[in-house]
N, C-alpha and C positions, 0 to 999 in steps of 0.2 A: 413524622410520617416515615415510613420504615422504605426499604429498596425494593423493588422487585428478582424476583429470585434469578430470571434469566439476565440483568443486569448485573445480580451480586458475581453469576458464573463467570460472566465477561470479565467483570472487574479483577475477580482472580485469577486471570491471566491462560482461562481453559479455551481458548477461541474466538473467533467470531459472534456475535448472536444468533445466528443462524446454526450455528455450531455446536453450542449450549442449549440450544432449545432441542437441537435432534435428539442429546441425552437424555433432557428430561420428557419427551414425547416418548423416547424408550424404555421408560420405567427406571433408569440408574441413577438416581435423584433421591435422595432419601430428605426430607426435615423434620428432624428430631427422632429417626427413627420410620418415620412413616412415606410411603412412596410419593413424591409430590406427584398431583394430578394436575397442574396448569404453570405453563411459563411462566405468567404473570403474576402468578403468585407473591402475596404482600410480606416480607419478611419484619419479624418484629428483633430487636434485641434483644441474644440471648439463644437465638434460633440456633441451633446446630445441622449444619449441611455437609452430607455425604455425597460423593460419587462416587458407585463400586464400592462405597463401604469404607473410602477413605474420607478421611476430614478436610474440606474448603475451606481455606480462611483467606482472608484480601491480601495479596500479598503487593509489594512497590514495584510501580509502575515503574518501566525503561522505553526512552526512545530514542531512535538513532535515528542518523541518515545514510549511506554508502553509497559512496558512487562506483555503481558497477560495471563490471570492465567485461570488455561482450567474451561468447564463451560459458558464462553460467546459466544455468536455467533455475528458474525463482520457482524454487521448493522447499520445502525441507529436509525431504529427502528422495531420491531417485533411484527407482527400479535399475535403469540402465546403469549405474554406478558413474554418471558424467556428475561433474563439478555443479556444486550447486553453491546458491549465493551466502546457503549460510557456512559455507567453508571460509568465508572473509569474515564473520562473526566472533568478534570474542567470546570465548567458552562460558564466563560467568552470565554472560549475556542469553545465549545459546540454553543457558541451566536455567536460567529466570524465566524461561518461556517465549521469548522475543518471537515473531516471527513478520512475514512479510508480507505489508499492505499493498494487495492489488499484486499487477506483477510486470514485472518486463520481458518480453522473449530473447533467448538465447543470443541474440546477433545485435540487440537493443542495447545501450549503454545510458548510463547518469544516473538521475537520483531515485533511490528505492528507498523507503521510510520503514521500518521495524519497530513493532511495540507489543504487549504485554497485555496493553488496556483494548481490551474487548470493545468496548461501550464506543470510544477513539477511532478504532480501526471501523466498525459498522457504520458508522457516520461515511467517513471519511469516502468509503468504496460505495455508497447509496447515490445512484445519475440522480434523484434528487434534490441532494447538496448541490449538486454543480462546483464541484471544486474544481477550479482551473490546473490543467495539464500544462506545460512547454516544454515543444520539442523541437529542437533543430536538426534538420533534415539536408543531407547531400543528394542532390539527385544526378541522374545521368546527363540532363540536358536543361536547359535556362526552362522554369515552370511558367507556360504561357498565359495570357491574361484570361483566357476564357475557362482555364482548369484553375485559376485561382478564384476567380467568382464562384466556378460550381462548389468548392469546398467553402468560402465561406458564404454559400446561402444553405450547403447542405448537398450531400452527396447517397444514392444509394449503394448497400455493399452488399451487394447480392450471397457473399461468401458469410455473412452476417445476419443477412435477412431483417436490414434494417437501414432506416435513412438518419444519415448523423446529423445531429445541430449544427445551429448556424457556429464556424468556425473562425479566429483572428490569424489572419495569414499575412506576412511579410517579408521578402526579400530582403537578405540582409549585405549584400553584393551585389557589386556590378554584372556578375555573372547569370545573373539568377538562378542561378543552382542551388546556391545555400538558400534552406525556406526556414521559417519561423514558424510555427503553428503550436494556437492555442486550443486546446480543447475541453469540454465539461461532462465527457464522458468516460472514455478511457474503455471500450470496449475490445477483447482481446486481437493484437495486431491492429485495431482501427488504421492509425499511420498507415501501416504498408500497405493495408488493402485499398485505400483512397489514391494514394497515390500509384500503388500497382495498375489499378483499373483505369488510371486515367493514361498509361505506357510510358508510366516512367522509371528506371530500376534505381532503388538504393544503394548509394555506394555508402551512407555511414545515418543511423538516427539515434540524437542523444536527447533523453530526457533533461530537460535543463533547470527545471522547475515545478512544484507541487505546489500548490496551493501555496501560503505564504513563502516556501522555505523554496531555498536555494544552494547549491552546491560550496559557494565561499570560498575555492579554492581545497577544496576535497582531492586529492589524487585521486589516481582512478588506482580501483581494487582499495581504497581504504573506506575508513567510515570514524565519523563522531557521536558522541552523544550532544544532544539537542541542546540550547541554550534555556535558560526558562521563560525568558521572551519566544523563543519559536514555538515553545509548546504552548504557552497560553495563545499566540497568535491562532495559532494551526486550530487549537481547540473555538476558538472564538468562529471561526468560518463556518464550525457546522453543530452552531449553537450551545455550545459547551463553558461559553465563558463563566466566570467565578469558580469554573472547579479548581479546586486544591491539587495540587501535584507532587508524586513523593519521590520526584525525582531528583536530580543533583540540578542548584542554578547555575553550576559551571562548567562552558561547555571545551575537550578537549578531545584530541587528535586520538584515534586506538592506532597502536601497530597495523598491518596487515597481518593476517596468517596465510600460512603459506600456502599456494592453491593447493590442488589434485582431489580427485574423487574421494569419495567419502567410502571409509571400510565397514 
């Protein structure tokens, strides 16, 4: 049985599926010449696939992880010319088409995932999946017990326009300042706005966890490539297991590169 076309575009490392399918709903999808008329279309072997007129082929997948150090905004690239995350990207990396699942905001630090694989990354960001978040949060004052029921039975966020799932919340001090929270959403800012609305101010939120993967001792501003145990795990959460992966099963430490905005 052959691939579907908007899966084969992901797989070659051109986006999102959401992504791939806006080009082929805008006519720049060519198979074999002719304009493809449906996302889903069944691709057989043999098939030749343009966009723009250039040739598609499946190219190797890369995944990383970076623990990000607050300061960058997760883009690719930015109008304003401020630092963005993939200025901590190795370049080969960067040229393979890597980019960033989901996002963190600018003041937000720890682990941000980068990949290639389309198919991977739509899963992964789908509130469907339920892939679990963790994040450790400093607050300004001990988080009382009645704002820790409301987040995890669910909280609404008016700046959201929407009420979050049920949440795993824990103290991790005596203090209770430091909070733990887990979450299966990942709506943008969700963290700050939950804990904003309830009057508490952030003095620090780090991502500490994605779905199976974890930071391992990552510096902050660095990043690695993925073990082949984390990718098949990661892929296993959001029904992907038995896929093949063309990526390295060895996993090691990249340099940083050096911050500053991007020319």
């Amino acid at each position: 049985m052959g691939i579907r076309l908007n899966k084969y575009l992901a797989n070659c490392g051109l986006g999102s599926r959401r992504k791939v399918e806006a080009f082929i709903t805008e006519g720049r999808v060519t198979i074999n010449g002719a304009r493809a008329a449906r996302t889903g279309t069944v691709l057989e072997p043999g098939d030749v696939i343009r966009l723009d007129g250039r040739l598609i082929a499946p190219m190797q997948h890369s995944y990383l992880m970076l623990n990000k150090p607050r300061g960058y905004v997760t883009t690719l690239d930015d109008e304003k010319n401020r630092a963005t995350v993939m200025d901590l990207i190795p370049q080969k990396y960067r040229q393979a088409g890597v980019y960033p699942v989901g996002r963190l905001d600018k003041d937000t630090e720890g682990l941000l995932l980068f990949t290639n694989d389309g198919d991977l990354a739509y899963r992964l960001t789908r509130p469907d999946y339920e892939v679990p978040k963790e994040y450790v949060a400093e607050i300004d004052r001990p988080l009382a017990a009645a704002d820790r029921d409301k987040i995890i039975k669910g909280i609404y966020i008016h700046q959201l326009h929407i009420k979050t799932k049920p949440a795993q919340v824990r103290l991790l001090d005596d203090s209770g300042r430091r909070v733990q929270l887990v979450i299966r959403e990942g709506k943008n800012r969700q963290i700050r706005y939950t804990l904003m609305n309830l009057g508490y101010k952030i003095r620090r939120l780090d991502r500490t966890a994605y779905g199976t993967l974890t930071l391992k001792k990552i510096k902050r501003g660095s990043c690695r490539v993925l073990a082949q145990y984390e990718i098949c795990s990661i892929k296993k959460m959001v029904g992907l297991q038995g896929t093949a992966s063309s990526a390295p099963s060895t996993a090691f430490s990249l340099k940083k590169n050096t911050p500053g905005r991007r020319r």
